[in-house]
Backbone of each chain as ProteinMPNN parsed JSONL, in Angstrom:
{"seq_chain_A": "XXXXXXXXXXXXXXXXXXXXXXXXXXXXXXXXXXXXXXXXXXXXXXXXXXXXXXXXXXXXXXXXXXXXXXXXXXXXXXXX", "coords_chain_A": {"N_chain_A": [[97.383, 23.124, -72.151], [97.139, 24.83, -69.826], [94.647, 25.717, -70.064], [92.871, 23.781, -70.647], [93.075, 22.642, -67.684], [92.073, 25.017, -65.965], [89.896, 25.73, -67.373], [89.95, 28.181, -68.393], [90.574, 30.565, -71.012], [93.79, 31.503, -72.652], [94.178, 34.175, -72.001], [93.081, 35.127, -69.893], [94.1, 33.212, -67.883], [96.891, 33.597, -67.537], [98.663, 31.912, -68.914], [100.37, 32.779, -72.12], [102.354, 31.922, -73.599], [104.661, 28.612, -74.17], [106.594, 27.885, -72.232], [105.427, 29.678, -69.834], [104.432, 29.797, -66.813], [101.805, 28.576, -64.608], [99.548, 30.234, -62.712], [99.729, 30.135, -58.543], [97.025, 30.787, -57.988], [95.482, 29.819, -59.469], [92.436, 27.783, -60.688], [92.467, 24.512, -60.512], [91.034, 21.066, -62.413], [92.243, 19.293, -60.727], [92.252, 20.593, -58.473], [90.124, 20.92, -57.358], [88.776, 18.49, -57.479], [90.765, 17.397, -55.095], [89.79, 18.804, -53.035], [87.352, 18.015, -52.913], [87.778, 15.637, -51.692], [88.643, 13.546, -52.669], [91.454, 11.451, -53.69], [94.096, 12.234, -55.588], [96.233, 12.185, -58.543], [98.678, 12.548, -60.728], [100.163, 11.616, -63.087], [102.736, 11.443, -65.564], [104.467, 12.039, -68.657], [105.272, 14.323, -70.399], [107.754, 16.959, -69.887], [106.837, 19.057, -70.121], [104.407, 19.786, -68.282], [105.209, 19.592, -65.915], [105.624, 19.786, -61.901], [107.069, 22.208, -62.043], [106.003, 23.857, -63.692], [103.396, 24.342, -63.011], [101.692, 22.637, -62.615], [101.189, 20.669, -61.198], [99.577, 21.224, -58.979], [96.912, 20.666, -56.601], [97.204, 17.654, -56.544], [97.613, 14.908, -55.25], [100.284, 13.01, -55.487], [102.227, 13.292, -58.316], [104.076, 12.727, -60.761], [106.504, 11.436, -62.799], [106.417, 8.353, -64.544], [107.478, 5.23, -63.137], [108.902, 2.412, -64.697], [107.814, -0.289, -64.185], [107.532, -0.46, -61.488], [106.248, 0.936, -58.409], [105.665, 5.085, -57.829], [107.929, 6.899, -56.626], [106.912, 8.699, -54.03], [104.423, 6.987, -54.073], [106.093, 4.791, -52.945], [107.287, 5.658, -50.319], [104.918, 6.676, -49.062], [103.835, 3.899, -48.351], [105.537, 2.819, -47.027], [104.771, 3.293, -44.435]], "CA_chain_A": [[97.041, 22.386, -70.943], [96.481, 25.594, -68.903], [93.178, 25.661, -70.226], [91.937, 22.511, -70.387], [93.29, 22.508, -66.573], [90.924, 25.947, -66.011], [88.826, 26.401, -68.338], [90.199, 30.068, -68.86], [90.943, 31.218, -71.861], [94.962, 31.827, -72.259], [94.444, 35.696, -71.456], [92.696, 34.623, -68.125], [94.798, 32.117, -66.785], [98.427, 33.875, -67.643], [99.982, 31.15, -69.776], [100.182, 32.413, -73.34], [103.73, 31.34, -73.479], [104.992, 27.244, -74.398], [107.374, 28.736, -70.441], [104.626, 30.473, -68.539], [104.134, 29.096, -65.286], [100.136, 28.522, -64.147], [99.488, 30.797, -61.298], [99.388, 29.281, -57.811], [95.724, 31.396, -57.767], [94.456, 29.323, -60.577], [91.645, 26.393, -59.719], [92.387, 23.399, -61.605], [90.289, 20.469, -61.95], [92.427, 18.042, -59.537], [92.611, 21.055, -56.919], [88.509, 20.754, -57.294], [88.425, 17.185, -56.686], [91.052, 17.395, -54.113], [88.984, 19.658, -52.073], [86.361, 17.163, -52.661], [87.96, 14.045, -50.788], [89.139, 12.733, -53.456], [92.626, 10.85, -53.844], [94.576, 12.994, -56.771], [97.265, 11.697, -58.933], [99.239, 12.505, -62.35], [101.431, 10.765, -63.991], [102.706, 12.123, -66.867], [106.16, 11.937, -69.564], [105.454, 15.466, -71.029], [108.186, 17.896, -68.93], [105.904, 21.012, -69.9], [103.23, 19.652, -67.802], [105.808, 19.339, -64.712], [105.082, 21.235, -61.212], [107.498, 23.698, -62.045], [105.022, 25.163, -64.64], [102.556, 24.931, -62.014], [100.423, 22.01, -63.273], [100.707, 19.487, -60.133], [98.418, 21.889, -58.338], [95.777, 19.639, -56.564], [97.784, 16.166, -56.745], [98.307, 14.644, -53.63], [101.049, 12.252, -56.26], [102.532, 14.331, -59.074], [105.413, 12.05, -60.748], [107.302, 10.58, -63.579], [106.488, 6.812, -63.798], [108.627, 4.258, -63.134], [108.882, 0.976, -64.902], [107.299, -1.624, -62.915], [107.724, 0.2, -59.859], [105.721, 2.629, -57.682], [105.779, 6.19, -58.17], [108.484, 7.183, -55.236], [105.688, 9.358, -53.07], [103.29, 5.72, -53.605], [106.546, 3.49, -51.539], [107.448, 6.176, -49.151], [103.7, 6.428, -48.218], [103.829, 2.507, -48.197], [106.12, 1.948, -46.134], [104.405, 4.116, -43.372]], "C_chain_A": [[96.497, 23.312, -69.863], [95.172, 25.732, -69.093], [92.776, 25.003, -70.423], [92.23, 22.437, -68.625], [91.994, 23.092, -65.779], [89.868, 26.034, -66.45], [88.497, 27.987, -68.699], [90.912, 30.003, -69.954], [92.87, 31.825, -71.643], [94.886, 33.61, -71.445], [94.105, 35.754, -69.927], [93.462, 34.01, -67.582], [96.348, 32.712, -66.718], [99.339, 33.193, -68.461], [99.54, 31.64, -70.886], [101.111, 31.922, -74.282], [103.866, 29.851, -73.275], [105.945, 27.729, -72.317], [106.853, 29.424, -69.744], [104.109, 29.284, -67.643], [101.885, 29.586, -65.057], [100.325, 29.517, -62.735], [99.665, 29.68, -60.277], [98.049, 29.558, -56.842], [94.797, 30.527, -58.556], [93.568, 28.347, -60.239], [91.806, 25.509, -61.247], [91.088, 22.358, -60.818], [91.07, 19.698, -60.752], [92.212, 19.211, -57.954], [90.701, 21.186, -56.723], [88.286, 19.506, -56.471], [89.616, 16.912, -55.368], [90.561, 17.967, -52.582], [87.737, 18.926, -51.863], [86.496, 15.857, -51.957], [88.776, 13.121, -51.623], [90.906, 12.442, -53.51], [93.408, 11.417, -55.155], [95.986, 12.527, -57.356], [97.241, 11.697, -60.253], [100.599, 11.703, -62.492], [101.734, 10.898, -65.527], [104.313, 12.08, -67.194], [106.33, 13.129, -69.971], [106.553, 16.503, -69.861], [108.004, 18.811, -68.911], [104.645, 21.127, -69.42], [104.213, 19.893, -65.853], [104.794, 20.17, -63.327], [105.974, 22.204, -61.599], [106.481, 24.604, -62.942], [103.601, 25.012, -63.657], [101.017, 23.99, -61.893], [100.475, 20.541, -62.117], [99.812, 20.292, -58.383], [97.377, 21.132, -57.811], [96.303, 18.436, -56.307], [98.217, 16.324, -55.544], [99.61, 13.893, -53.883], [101.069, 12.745, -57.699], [104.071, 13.386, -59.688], [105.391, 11.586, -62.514], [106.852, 9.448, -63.836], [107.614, 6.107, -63.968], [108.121, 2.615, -63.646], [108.608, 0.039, -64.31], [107.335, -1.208, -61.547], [106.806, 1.272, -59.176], [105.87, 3.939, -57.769], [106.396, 6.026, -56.505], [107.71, 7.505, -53.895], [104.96, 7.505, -52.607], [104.552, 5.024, -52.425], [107.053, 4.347, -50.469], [106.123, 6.291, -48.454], [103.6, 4.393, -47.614], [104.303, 1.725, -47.476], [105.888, 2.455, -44.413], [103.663, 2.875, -42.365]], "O_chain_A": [[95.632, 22.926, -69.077], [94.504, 25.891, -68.072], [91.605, 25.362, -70.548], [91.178, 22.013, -68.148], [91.147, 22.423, -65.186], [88.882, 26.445, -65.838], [87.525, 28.658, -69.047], [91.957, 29.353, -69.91], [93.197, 32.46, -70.641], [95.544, 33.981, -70.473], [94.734, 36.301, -69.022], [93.567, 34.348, -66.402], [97.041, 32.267, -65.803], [100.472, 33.581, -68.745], [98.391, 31.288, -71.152], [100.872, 31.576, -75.439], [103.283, 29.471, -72.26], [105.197, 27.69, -71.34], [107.528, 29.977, -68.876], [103.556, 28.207, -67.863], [101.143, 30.533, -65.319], [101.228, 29.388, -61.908], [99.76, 28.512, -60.655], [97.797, 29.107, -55.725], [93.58, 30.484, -58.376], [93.948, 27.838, -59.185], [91.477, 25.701, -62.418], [90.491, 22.429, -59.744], [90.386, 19.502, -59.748], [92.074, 18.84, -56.788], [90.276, 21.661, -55.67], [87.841, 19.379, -55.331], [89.21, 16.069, -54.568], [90.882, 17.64, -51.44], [87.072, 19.094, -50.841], [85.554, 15.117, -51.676], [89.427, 12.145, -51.25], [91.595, 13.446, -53.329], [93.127, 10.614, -56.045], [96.91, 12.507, -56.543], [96.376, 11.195, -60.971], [101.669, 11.419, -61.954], [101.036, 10.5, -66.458], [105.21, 12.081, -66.35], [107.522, 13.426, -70.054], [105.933, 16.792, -68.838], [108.513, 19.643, -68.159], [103.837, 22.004, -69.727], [103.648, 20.322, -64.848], [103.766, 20.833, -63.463], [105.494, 23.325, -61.433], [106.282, 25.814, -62.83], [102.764, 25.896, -63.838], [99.904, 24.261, -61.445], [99.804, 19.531, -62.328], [99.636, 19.898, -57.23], [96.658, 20.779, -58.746], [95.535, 17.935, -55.486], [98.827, 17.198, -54.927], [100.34, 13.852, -52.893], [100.02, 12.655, -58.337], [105.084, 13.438, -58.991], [104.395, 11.465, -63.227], [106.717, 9.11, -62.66], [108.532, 6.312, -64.763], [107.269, 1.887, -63.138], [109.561, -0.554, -63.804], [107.083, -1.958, -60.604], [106.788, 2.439, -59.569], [107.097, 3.868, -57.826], [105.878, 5.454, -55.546], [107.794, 6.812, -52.881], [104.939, 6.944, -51.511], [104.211, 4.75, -51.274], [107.323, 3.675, -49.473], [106.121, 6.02, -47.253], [103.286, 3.985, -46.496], [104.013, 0.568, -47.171], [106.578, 2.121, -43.449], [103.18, 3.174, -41.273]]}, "seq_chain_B": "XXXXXXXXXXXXXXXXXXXXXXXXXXXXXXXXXXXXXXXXXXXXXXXXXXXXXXXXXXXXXXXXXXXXXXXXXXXXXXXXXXXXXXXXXXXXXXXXXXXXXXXXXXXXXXXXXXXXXXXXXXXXXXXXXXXXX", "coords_chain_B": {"N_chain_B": [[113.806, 18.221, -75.109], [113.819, 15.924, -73.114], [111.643, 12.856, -72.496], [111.53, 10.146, -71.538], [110.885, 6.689, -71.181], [108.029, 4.937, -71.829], [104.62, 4.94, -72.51], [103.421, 2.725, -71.383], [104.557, 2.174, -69.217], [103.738, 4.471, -68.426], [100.843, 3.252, -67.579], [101.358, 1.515, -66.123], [102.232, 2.272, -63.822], [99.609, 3.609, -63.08], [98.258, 1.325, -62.292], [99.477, 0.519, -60.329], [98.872, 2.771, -58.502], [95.741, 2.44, -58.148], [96.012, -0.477, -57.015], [96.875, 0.518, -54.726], [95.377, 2.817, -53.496], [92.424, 2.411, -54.934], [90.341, 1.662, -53.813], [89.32, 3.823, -52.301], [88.21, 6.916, -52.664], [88.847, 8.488, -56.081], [90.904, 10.459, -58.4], [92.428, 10.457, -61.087], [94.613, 11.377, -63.527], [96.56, 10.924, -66.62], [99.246, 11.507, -68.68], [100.232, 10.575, -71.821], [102.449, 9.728, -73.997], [103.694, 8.789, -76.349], [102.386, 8.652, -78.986], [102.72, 11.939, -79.406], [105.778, 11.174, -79.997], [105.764, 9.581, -82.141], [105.699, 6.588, -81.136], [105.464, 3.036, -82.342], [104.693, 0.196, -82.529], [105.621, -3.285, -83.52], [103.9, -4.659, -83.574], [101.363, -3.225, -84.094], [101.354, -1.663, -85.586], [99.555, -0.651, -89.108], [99.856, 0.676, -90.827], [102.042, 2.222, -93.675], [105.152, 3.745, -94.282], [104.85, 6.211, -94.735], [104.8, 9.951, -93.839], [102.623, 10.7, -92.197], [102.094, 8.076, -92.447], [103.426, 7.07, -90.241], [102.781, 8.416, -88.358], [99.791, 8.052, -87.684], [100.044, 5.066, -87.144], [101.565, 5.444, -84.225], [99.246, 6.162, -83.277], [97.319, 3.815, -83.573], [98.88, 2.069, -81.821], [98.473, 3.348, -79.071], [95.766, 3.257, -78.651], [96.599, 0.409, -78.014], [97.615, 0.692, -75.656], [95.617, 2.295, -74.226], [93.554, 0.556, -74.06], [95.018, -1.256, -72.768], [94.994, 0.036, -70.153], [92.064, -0.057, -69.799], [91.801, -2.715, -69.664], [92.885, -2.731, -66.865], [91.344, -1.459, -65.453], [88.531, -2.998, -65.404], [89.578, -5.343, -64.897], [89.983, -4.831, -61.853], [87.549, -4.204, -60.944], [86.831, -2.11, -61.184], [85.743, -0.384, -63.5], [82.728, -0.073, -64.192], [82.346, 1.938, -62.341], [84.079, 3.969, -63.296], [84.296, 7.449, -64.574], [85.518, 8.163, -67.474], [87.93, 10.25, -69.612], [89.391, 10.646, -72.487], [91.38, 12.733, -73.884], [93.414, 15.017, -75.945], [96.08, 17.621, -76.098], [96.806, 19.008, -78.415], [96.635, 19.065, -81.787], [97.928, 18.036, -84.994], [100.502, 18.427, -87.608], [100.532, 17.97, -91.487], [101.658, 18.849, -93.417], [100.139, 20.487, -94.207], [99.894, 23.808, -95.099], [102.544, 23.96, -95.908], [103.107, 23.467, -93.265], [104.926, 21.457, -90.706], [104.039, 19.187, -88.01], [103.329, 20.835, -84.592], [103.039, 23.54, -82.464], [103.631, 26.253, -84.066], [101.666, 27.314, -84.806], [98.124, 28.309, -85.02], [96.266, 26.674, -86.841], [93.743, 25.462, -87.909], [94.731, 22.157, -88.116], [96.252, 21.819, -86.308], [94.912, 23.194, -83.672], [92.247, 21.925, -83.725], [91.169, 19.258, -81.901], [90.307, 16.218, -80.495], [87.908, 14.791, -78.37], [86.584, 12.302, -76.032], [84.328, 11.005, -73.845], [83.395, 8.701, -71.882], [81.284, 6.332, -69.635], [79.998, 3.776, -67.589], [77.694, 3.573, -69.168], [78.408, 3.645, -71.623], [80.413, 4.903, -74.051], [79.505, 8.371, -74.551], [79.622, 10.812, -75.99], [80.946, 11.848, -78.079], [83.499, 14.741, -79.597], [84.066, 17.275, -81.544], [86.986, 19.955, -80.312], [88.167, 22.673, -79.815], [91.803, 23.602, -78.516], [93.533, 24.834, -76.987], [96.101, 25.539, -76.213]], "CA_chain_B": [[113.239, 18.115, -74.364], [113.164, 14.281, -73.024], [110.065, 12.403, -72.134], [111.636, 8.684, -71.192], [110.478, 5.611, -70.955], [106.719, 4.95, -72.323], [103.327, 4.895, -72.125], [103.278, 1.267, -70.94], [105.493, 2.793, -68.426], [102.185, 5.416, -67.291], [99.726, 2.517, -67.272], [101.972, 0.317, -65.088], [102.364, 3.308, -62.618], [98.724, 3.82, -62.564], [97.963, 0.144, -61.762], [100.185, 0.234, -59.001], [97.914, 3.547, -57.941], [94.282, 1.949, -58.129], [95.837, -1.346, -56.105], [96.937, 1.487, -53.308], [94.395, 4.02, -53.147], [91.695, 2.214, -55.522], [89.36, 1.803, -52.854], [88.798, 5.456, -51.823], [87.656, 8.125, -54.451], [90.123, 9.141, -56.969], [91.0, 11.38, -59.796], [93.513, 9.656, -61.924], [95.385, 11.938, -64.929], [97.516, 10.188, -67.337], [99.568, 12.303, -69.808], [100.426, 9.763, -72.495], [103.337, 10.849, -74.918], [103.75, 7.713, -77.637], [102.09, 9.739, -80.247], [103.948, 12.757, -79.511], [106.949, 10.661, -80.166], [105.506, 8.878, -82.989], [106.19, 5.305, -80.95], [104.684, 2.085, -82.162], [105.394, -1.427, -82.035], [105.665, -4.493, -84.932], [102.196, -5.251, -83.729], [100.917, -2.317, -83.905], [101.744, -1.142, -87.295], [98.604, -1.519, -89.916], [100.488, 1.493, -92.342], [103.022, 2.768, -94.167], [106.491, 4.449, -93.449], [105.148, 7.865, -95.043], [105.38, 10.926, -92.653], [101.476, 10.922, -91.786], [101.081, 6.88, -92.117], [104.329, 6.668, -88.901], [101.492, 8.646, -87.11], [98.701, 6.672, -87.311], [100.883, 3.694, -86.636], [101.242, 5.626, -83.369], [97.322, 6.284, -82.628], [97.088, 2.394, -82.955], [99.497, 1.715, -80.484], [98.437, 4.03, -77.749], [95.304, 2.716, -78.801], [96.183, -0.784, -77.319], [98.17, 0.86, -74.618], [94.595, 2.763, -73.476], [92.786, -1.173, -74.053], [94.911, -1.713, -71.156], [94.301, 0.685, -68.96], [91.047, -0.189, -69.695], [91.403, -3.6, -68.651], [93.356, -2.646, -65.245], [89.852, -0.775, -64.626], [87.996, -3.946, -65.736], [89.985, -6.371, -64.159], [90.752, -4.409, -60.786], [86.444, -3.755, -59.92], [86.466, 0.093, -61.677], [85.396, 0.364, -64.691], [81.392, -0.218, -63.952], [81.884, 2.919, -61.482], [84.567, 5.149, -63.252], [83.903, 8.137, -66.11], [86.951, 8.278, -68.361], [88.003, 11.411, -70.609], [89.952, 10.844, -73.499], [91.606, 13.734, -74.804], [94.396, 15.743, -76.901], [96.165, 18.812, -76.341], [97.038, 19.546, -79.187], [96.781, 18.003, -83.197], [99.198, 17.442, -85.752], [100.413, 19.042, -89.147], [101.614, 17.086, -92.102], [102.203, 19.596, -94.596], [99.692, 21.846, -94.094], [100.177, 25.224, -95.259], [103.604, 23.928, -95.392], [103.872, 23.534, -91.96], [105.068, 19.987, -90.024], [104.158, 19.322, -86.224], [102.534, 21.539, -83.803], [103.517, 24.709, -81.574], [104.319, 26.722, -84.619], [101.14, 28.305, -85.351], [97.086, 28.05, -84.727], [95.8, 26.583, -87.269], [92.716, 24.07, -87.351], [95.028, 20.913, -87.665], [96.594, 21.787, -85.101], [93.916, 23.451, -82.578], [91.237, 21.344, -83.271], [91.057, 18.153, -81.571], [89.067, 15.328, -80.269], [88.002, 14.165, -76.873], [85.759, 11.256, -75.75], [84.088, 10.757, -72.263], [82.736, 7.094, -71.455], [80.997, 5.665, -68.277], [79.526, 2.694, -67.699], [76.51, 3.78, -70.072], [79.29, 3.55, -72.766], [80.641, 6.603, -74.748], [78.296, 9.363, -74.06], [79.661, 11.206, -76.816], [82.686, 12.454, -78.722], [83.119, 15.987, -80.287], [85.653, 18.201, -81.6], [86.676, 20.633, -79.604], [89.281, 23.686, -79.92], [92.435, 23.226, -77.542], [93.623, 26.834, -76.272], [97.401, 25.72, -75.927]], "C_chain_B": [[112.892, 16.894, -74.179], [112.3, 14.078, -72.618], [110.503, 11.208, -71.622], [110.627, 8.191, -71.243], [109.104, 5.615, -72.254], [105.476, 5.194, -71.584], [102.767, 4.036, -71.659], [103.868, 1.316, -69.366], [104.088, 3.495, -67.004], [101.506, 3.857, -66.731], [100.344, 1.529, -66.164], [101.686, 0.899, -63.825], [100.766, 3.607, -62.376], [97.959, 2.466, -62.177], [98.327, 0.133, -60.047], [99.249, 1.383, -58.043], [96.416, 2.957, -57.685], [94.523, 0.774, -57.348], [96.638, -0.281, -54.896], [95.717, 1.712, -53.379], [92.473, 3.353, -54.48], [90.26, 2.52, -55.35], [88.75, 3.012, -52.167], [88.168, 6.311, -53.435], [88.914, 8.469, -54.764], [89.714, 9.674, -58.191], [92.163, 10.834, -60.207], [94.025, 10.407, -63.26], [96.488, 10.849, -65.432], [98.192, 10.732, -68.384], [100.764, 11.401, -70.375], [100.972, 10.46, -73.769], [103.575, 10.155, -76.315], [103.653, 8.388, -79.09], [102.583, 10.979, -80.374], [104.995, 12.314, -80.093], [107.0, 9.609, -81.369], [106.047, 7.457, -82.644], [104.897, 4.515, -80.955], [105.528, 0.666, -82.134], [105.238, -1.995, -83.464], [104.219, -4.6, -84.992], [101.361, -4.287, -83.749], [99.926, -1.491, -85.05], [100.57, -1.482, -87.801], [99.278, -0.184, -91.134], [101.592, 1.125, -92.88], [103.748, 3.294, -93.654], [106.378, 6.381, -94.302], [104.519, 8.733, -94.175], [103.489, 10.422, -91.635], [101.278, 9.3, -91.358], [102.099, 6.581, -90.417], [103.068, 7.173, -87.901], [100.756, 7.894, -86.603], [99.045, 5.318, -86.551], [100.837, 4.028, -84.835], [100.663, 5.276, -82.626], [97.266, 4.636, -81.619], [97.664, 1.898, -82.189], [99.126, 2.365, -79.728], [97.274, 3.44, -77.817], [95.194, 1.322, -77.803], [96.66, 0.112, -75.912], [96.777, 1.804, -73.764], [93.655, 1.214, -73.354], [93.252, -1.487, -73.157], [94.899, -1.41, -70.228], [92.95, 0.463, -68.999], [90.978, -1.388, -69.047], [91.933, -3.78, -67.116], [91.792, -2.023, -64.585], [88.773, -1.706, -64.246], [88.425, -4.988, -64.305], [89.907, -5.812, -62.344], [89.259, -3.887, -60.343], [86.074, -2.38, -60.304], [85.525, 0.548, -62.361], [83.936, 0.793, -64.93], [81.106, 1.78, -62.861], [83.026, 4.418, -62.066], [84.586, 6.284, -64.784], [85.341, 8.305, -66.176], [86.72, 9.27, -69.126], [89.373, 11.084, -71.555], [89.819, 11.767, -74.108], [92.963, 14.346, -75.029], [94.89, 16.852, -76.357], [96.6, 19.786, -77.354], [97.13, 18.838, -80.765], [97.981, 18.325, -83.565], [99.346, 18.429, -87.279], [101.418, 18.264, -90.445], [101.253, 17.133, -93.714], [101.6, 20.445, -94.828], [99.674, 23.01, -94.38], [101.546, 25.695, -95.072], [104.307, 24.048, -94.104], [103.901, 21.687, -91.31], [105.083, 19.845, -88.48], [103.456, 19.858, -85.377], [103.575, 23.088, -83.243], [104.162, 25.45, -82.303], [103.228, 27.494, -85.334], [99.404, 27.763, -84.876], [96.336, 27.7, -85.785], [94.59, 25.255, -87.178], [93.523, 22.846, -87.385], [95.551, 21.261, -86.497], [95.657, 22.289, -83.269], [92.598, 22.827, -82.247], [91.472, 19.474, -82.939], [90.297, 16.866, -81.081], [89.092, 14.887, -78.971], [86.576, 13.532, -76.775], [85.612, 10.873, -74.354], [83.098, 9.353, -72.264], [82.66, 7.043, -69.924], [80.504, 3.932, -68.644], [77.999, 2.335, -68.884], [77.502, 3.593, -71.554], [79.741, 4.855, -73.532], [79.437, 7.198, -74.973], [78.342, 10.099, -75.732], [81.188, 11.786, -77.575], [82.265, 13.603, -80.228], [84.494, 16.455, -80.499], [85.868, 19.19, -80.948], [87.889, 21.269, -79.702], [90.622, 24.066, -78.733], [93.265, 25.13, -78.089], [95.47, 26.594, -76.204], [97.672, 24.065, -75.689]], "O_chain_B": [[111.906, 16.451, -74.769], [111.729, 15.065, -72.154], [109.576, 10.889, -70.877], [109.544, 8.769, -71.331], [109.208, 6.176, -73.345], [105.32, 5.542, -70.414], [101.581, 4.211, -71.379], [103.559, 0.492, -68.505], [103.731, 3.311, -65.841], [101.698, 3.443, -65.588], [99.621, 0.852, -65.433], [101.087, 0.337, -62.908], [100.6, 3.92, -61.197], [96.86, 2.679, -61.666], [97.701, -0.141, -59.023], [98.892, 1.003, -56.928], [96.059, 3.282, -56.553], [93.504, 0.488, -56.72], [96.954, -1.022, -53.965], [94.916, 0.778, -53.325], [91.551, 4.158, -54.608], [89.404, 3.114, -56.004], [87.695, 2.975, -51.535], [87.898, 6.173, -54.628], [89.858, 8.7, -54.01], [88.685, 9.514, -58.847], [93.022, 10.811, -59.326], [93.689, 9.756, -64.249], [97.122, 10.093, -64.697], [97.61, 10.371, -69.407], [101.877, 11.317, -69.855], [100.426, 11.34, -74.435], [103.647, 10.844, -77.333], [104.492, 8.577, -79.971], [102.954, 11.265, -81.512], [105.383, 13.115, -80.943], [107.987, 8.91, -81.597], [106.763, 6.923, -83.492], [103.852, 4.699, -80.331], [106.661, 0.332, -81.788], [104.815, -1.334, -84.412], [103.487, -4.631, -85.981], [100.291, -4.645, -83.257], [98.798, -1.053, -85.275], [100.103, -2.51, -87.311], [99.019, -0.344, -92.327], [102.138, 0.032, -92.727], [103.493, 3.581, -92.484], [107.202, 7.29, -94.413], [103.524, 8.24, -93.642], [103.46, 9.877, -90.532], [100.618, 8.986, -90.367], [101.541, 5.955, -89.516], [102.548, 6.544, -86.98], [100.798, 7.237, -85.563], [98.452, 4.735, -85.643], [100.279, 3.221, -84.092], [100.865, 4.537, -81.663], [97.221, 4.271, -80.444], [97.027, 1.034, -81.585], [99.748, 1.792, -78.833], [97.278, 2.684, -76.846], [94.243, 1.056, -77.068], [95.791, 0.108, -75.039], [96.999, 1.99, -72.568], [93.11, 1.004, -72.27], [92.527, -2.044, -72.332], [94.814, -2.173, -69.266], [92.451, 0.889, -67.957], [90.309, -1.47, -68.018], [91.569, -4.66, -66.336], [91.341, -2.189, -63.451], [88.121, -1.568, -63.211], [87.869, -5.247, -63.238], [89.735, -6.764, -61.582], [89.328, -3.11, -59.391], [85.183, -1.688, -59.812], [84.716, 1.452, -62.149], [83.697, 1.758, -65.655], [80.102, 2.488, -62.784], [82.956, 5.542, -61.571], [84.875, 5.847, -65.897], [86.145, 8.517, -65.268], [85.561, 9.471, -69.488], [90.447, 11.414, -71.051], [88.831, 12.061, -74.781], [93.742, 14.111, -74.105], [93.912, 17.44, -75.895], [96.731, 21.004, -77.231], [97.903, 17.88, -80.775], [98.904, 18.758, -82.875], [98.412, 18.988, -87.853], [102.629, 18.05, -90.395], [100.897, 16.377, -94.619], [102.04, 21.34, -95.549], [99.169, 23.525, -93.383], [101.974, 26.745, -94.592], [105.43, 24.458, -93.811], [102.987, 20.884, -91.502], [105.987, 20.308, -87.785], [102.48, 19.115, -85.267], [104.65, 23.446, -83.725], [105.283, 25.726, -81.875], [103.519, 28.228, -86.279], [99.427, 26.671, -84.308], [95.419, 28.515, -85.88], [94.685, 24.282, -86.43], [93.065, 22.107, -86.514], [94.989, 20.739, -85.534], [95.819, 21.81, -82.147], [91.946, 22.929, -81.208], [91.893, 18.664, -83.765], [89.32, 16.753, -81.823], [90.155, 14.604, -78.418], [85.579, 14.045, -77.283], [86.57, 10.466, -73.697], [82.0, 9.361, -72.82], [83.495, 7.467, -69.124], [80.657, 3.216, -69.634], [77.501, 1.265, -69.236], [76.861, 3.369, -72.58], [79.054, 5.86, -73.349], [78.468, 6.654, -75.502], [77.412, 10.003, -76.533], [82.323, 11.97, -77.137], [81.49, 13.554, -81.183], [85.574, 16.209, -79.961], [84.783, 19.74, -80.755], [88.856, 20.508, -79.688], [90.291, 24.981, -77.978], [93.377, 25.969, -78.983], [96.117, 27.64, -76.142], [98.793, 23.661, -75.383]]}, "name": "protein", "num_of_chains": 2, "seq": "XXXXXXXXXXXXXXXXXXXXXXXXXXXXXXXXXXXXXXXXXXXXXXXXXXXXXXXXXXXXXXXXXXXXXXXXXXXXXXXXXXXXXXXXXXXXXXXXXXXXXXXXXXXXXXXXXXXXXXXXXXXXXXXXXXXXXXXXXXXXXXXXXXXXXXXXXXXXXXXXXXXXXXXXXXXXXXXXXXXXXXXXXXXXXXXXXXXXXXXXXXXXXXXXXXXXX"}
């Protein structure tokens, strides 16, 4: 995932490790289109994509989903 | 290492995202685990119960479960304006060089994979393409 994220090569980006953390130097695509205006959001079940490994970089909404329900971030913005 | 819930689960959660924020520009990821987890449904099913056909059984379920993210795009005003990427991070092994699964070695089932980009022009193209991790 670090390199489909990048497009670096594991030796470039630092992960060659299933437990290496993504830099917080690295440019992913969402921190591309976040810089572009754009509205950024993952949603994902895998827990070796999490932010702790460094992969909600860019996401303005970075979450878990929930069963019929809003991603937490979506009803605390919602209820603004 | 758990994963909960489903993949019916993502697509719900990204519905609920496109009627928030639909209307502005967005980037939308979806990391869809079903097939990781070899989960399908009754209706799903068109195999067998041997190791490779539970897979497939999979595919075809995530399968519908991307048909309806497709029609939340459809239905919800998108789909005419948004490029989609379907893709893998990683294949499968099922028996291989005596090996079963993934993350246990680099070999082409497992590193090479497939990804598909569609717009409104319809699938542009789909290629194989070598996944790094």
């Amino acid at each position: 995932m670090a390199s489909i994220w990048t497009a670096l090569y594991p030796q470039h980006s630092g992960v060659t490790r299933f437990d290496d953390v993504l830099p917080a130097d690295a440019k992913t695509a969402a921190e591309v289109f976040h810089d572009a205006g754009f509205r950024t959001a993952g949603i994902w079940r895998n827990g070796w994509v999490e932010s702790y490994f460094g992969f909600g970089q860019g996401f303005d909404v970075y979450t878990r989903p929930s069963f019929r329900s809003a991603p937490m971030q979506l009803r605390r913005e919602n209820r603004r | 290492m758990s994963f909960g819930g489903n993949d019916m689960d993502v697509v719900e959660s990204a519905r609920e995202f496109l009627r928030v924020y639909g209307r502005e520009r967005w980037f939308l990821y979806l990391h869809l685990m079903d097939v990781h987890e070899y989960i399908y449904t009754p209706e799903s099913a068109q195999f067998g119960t041997a190791y490779a056909d539970v897979y497939d059984n999979a595919v075809l379920h995530v399968n519908q479960v991307i048909e309806e993210m497709f029609a939340q795009l459809y239905y919800g005003g998108f789909l005419d304006k948004t490029l989609i990427i379907v893709a893998a991070d990683h294949g499968e092994a099922f028996g291989e060089r005596g090996s079963e699964g993934h993350a246990r070695n680099v070999y082409p089932e497992v590193t090479e994979v497939r990804s598909c980009s569609a717009s409104r022009s319809g699938c542009r193209r789909a290629r194989s393409c070598r996944s790094a991790r």
